[in-house]
LORO-988962 format. One line per field, with one value per atom (N, C-alpha, C): residue number from 1; atom name; x negated, y, z. Coordinates in steps of 0.1 Angstrom, whole numbers, always signed. Each point is the difference from the previous one (the first is absolute). Layout:
BEGIN
pos = [NUM:...]
site = [CA:...]
px = [X:...]
py = [Y:...]
pz = [Z:...]
END
This chain:
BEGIN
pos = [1:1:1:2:2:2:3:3:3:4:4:4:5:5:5:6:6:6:7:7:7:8:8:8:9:9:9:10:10:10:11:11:11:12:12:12:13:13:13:14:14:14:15:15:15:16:16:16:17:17:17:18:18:18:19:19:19:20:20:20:21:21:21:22:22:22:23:23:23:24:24:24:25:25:25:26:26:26:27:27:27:28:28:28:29:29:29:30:30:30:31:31:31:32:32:32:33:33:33:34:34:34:35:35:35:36:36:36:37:37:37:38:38:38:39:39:39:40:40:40:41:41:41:42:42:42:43:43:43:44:44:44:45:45:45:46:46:46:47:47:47:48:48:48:49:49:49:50:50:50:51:51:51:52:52:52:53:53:53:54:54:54:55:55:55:56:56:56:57:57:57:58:58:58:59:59:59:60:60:60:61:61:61:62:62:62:63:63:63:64:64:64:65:65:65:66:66:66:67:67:67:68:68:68:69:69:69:70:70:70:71:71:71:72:72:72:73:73:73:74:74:74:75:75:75:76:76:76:77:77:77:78:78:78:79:79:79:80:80:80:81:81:81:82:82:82:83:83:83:84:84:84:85:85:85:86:86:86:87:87:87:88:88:88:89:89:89:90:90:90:91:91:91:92:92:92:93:93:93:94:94:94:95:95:95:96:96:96:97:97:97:98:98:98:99:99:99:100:100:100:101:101:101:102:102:102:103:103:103:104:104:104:105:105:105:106:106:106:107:107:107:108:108:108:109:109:109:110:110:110:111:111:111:112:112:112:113:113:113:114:114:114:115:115:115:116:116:116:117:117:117:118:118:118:119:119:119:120:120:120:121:121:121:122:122:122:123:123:123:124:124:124:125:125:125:126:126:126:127:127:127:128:128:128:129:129:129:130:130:130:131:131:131:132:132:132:133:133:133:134:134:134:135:135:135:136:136:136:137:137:137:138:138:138:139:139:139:140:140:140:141:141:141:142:142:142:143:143:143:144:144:144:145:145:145:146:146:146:147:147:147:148:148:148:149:149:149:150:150:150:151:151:151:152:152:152:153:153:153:154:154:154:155:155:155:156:156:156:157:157:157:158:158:158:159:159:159:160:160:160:161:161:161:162:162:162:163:163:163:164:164:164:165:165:165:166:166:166:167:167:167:168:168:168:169:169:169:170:170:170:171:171:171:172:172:172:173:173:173:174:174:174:175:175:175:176:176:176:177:177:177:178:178:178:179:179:179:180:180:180:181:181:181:182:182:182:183:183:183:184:184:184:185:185:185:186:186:186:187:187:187:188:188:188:189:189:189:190:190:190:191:191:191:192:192:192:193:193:193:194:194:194:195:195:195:196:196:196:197:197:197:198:198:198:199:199:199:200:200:200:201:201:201:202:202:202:203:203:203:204:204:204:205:205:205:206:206:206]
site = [N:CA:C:N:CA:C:N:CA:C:N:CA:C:N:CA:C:N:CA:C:N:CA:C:N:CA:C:N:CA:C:N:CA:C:N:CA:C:N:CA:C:N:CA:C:N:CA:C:N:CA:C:N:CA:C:N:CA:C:N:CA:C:N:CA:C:N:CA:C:N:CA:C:N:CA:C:N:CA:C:N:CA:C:N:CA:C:N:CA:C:N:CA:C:N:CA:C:N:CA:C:N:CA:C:N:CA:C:N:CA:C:N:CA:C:N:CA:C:N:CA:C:N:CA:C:N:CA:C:N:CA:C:N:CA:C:N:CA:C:N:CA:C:N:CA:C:N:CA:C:N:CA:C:N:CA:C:N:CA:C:N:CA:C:N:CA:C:N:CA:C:N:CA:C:N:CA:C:N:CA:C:N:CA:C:N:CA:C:N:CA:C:N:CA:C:N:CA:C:N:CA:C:N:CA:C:N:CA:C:N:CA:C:N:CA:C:N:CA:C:N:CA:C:N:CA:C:N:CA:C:N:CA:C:N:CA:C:N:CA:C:N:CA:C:N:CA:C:N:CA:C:N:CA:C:N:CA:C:N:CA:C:N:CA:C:N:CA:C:N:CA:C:N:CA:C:N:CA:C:N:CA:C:N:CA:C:N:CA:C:N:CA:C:N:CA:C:N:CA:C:N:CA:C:N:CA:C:N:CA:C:N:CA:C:N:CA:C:N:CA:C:N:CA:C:N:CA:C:N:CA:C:N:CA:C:N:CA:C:N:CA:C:N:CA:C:N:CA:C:N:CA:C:N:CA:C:N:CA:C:N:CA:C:N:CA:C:N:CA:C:N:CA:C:N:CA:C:N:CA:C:N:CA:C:N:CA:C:N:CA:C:N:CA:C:N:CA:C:N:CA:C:N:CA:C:N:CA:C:N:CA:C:N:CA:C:N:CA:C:N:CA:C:N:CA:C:N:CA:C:N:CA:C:N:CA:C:N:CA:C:N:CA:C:N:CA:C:N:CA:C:N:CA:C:N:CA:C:N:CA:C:N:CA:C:N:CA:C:N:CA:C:N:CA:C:N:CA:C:N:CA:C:N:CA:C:N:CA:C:N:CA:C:N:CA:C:N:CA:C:N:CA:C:N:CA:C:N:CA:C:N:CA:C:N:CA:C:N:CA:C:N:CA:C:N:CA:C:N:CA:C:N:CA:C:N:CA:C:N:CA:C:N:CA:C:N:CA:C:N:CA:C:N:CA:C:N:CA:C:N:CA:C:N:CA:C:N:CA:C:N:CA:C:N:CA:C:N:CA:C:N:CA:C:N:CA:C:N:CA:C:N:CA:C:N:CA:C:N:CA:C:N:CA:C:N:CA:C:N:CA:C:N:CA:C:N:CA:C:N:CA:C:N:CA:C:N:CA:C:N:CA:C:N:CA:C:N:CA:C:N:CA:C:N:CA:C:N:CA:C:N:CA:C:N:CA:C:N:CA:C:N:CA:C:N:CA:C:N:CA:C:N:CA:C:N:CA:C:N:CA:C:N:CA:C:N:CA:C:N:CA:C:N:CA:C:N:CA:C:N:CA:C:N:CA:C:N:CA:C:N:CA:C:N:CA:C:N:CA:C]
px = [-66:+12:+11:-1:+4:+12:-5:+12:+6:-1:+10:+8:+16:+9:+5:+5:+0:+9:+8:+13:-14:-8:-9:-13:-5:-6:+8:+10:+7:+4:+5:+2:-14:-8:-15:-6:+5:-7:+10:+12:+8:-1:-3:-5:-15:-3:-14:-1:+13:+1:+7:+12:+8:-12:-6:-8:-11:+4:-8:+7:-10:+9:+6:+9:+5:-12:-10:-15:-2:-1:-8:+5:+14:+9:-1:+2:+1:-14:-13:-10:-4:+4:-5:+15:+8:+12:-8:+0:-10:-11:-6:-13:+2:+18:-3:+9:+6:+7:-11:-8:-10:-5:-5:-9:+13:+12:+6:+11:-3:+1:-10:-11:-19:-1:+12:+1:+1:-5:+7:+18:-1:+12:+11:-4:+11:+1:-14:+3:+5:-2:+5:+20:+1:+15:+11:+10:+9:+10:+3:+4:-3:+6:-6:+8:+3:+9:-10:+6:-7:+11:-2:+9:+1:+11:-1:-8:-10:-6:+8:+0:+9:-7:+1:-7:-13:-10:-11:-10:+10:-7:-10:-7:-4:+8:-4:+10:-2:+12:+1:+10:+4:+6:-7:-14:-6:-3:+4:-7:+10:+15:+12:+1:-1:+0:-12:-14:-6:+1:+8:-2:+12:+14:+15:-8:-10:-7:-6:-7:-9:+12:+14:+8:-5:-2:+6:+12:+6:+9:-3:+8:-1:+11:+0:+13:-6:+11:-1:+12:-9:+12:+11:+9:+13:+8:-1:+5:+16:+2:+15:+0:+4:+2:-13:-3:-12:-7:+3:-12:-3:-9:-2:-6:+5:-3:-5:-4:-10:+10:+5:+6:-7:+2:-10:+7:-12:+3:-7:+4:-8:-1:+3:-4:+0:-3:+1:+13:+5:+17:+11:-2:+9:-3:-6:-3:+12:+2:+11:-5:+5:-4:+14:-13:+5:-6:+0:-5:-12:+8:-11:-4:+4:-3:-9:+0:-11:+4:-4:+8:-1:+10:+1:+9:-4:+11:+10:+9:+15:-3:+10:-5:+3:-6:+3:-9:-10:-12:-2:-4:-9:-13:-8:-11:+4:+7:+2:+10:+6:+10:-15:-11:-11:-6:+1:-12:+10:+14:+8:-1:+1:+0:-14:-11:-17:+4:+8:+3:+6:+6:+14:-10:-10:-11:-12:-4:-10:-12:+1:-9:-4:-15:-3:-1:+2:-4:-7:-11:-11:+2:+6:+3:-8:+0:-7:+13:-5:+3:-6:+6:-8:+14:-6:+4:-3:+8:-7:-2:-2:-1:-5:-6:+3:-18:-3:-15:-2:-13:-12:-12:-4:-18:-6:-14:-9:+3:+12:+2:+12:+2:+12:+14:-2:+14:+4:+18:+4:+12:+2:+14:+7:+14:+12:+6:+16:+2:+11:-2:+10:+13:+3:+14:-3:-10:-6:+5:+6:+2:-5:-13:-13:-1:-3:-2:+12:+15:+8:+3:-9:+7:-12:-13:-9:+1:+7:+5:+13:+2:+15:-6:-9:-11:-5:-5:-4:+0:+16:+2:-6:+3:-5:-19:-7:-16:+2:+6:-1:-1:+15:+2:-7:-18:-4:+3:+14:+6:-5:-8:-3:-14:-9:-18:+6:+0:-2:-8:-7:-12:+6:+1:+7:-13:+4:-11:+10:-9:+6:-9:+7:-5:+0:-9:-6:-9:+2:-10:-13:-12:-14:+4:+9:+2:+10:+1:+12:-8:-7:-9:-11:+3:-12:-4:-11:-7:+9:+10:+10:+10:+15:+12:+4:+16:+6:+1:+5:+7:+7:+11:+1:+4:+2:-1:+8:+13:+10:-2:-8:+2:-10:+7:-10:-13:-7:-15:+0:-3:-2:-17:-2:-8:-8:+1:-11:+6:-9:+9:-8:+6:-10:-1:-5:-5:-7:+2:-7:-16:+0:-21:+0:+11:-8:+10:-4:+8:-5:+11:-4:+8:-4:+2:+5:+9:+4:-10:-5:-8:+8:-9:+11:-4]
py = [-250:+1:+8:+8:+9:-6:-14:-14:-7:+4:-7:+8:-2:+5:+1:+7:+1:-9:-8:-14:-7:-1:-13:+2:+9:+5:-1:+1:-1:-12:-10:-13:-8:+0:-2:+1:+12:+5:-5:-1:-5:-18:-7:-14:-1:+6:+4:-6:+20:-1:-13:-6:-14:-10:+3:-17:+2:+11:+1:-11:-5:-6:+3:-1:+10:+0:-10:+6:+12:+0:+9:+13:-1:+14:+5:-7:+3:+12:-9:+3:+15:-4:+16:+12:-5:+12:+6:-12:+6:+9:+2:+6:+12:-1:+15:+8:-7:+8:+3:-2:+2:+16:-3:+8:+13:-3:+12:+5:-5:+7:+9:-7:+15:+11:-2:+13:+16:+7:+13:+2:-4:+1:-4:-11:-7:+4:+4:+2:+11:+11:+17:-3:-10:+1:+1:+8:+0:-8:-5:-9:-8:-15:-9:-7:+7:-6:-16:-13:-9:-13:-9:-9:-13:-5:-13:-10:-9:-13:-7:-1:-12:-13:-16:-6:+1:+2:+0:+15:+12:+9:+3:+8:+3:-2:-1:-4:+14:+5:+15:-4:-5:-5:+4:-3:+4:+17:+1:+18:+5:-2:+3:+0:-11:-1:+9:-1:+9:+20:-1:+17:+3:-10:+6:+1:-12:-3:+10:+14:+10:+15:-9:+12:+10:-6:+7:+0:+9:-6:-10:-7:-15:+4:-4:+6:-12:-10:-9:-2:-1:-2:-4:+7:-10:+4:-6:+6:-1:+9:+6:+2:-13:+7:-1:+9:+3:+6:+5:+10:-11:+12:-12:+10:+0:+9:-7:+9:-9:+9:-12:+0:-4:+8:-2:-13:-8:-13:+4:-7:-2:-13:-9:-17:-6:-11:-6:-8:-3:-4:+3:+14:+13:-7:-7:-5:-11:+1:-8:-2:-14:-2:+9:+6:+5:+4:+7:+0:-13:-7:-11:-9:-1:-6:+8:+11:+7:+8:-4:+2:+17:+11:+15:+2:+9:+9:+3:+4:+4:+13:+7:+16:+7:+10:+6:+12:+3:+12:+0:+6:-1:+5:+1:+5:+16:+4:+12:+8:-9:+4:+6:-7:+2:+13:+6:+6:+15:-2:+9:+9:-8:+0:+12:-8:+8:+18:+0:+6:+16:-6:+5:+9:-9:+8:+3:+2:+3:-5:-15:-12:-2:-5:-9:-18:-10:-13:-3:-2:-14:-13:-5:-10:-10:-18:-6:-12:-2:-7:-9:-12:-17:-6:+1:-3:-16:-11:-13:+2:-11:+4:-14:+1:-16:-1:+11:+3:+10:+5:+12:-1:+16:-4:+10:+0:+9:+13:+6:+16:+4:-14:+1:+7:-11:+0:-15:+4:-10:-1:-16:-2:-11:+7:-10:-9:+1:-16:+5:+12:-1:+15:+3:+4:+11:+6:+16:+7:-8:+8:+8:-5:+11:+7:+3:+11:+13:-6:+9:+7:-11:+4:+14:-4:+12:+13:+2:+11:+7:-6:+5:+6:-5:+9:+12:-2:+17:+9:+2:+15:+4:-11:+0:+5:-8:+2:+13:+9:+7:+17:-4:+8:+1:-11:+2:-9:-10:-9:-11:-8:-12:-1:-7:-5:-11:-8:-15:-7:-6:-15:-12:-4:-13:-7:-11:-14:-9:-10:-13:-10:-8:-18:-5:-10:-6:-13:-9:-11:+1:-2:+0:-5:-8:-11:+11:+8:+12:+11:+1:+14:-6:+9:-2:+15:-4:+10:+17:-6:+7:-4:+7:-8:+11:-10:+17:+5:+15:+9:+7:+13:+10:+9:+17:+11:-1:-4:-2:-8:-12:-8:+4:-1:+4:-7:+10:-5:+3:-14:+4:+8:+5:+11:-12:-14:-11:-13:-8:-15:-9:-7:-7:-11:-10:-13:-7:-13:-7:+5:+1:+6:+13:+11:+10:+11:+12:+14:+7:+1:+4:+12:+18:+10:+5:+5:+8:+16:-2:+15:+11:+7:+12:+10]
pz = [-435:+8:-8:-8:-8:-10:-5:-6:+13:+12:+6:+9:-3:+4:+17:+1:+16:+4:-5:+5:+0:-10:-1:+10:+8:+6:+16:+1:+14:+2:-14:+6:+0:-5:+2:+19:+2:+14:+7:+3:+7:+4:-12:-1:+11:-6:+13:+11:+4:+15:+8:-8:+4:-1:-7:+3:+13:+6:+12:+15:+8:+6:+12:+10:+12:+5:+4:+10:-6:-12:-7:+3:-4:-2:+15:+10:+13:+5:-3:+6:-8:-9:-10:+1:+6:+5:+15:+6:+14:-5:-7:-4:-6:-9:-8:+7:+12:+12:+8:+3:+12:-8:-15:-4:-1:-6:+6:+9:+10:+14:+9:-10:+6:-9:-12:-5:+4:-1:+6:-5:-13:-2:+6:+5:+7:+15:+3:+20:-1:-10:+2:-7:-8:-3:+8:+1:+10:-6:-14:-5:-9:-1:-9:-10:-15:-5:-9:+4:-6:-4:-11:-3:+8:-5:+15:-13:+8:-12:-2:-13:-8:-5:-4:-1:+3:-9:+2:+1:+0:+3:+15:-1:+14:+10:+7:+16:+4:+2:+9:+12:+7:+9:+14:-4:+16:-3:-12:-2:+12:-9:+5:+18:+5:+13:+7:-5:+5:+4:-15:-5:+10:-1:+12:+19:-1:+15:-2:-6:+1:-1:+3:-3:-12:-8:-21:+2:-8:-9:-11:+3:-16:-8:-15:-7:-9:-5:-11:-11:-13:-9:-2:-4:-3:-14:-5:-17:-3:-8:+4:-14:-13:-11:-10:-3:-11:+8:+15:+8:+12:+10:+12:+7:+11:+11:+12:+10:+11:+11:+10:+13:+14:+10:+10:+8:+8:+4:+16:+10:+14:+1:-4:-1:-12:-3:-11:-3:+13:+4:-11:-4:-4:-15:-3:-15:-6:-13:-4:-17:-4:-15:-8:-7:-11:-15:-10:-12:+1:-12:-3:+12:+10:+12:+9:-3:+11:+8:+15:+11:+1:+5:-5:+13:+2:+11:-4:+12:-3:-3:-7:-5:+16:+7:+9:-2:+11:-5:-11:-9:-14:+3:-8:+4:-6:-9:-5:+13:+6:+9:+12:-1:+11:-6:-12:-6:+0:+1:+0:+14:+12:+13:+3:-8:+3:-9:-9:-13:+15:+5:+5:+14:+4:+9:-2:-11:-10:+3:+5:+1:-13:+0:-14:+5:-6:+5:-8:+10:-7:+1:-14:-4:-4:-4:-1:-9:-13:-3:-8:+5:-5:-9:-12:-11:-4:-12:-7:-6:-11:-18:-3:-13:-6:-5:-3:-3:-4:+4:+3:-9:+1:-5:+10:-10:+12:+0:-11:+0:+6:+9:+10:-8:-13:-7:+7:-7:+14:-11:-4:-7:+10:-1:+9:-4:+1:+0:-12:-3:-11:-1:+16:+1:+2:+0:+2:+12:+12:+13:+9:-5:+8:-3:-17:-9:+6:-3:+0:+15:+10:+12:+2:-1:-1:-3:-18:-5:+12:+5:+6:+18:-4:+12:-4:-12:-5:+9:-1:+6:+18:+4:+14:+2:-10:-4:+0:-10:-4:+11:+7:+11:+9:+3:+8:+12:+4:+9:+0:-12:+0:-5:+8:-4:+2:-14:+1:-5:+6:-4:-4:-15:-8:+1:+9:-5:-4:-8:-5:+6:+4:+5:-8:-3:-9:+4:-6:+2:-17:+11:-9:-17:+1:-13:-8:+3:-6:-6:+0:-5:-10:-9:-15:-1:-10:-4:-6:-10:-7:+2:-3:-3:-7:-11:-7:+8:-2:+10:-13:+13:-10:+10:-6:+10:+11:-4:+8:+11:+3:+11:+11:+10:+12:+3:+3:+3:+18:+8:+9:+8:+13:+0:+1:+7:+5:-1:-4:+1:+7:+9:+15:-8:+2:-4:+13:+0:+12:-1:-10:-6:-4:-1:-8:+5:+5:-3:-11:-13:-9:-1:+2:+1:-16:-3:-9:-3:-11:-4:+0:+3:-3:-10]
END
C-alpha cells in the first residue's frame, strides 16, 4: 500500500462505491443508520453535526429527519470560502444547492454560535458527529475528497475540547466496499473514533 498514493487510492475507492447500485446504496444506508441510531452516542447527543449525502454517499436524509423528530439539534455544512461551518436546520426544506451542487443551509445558528451559548452557562454538549470520506482502513484512518474541511473544521474545535464544553463522537459512514486493510495516511488528517459500515463497527484504538 506504501507505492500507492492517496489521489490513486481515493479514486480507486470512490469507483467502488459508484458502481454500487441505488438497491444497494439504499438498503446498506438503512443498515448503517439503524446501526447508528442504537449507539449510545447518538441517543445521549444533544447535538448532531452530520453532512447532507451527495451522489453516492451514504444516505443521511432519514438520519436528519430522525435526529430534528427526537428534537437534536441538527447543524449541517455549508462552506464559506476555504472553511465550512455547520448551521442548525429544523427541516430539510431549509436546504438549497450550493458548493459543488450539495444542498447546505442558509448561514443562521452556527454550531459555534450553539457551543458559545453552552460556554456562556457553563454547559458542556455531547455532540455526535457523522462525517464521509472517500476511503478507510481497519485503523480507522480515513482519507477525503481532497479539500481538508473536516480536518480544519476539527482543529477549530480544539479550544472548546479543551475547556471541558465539548465530548464529541466523529463517526464516518462508509459502505463495506470503502475500507481496506491499510491506506496512506499522515498525522494531520483526522481519524474518526468509529466507522459504521453496512457489516462492521470498526472502533478506533486508543
Amino acid at each position: 500500500m506504501a507505492n500507492k498514493s492517496k489521489q490513486t487510492v481515493r479514486t480507486e475507492s470512490l469507483r467502488m462505491r459508484d458502481a454500487l447500485t441505488e438497491q444497494e446504496r439504499g438498503a446498506y444506508s438503512l443498515e448503517i443508520i439503524r446501526k447508528l441510531t442504537s449507539l449510545t452516542g447518538y441517543q445521549e447527543a444533544e447535538a448532531v453535526l452530520t453532512y447532507v449525502s451527495f451522489r453516492s454517499e451514504v444516505e443521511t436524509w432519514g438520519l436528519i429527519r430522525q435526529a430534528v423528530s427526537e428534537k437534536k439539534h441538527v447543524f449541517v455544512p455549508k462552506v464559506q470560502g476555504r472553511e465550512m461551518e455547520f448551521y442548525r436546520i429544523t427541516d430539510l426544506s431549509e436546504l438549497q444547492e450550493g458548493y459543488q451542487g450539495i444542498l447546505e443551509p442558509e448561514a443562521g445558528e452556527s454550531y459555534q454560535d450553539y457551543l458559545s451559548c453552552l460556554r456562556s452557562g457553563h454547559r458542556a454538549s455531547h455532540t455526535l458527529m457523522c462525517m464521509p470520506g472517500a476511503a478507510f482502513d481497519r485503523k480507522c484512518r480515513r482519507i477525503g475528497y481532497g479539500g481538508g474541511f473536516f480536518d480544519r473544521y476539527l482543529e477549530r474545535l480544539a479550544a472548546y475540547r479543551e475547556e471541558g464544553l465539548l465530548q464529541m463522537t466523529a463517526i464516518a459512514l462508509a459502505y463495506a466496499c470503502q475500507v481496506r486493510e491499510e491506506i496512506p495516511w499522515e498525522s494531520h488528517d483526522v481519524q474518526p473514533d468509529m466507522i459504521l459500515t453496512e457489516q462492521d463497527i470498526i472502533r478506533r484504538s486508543l
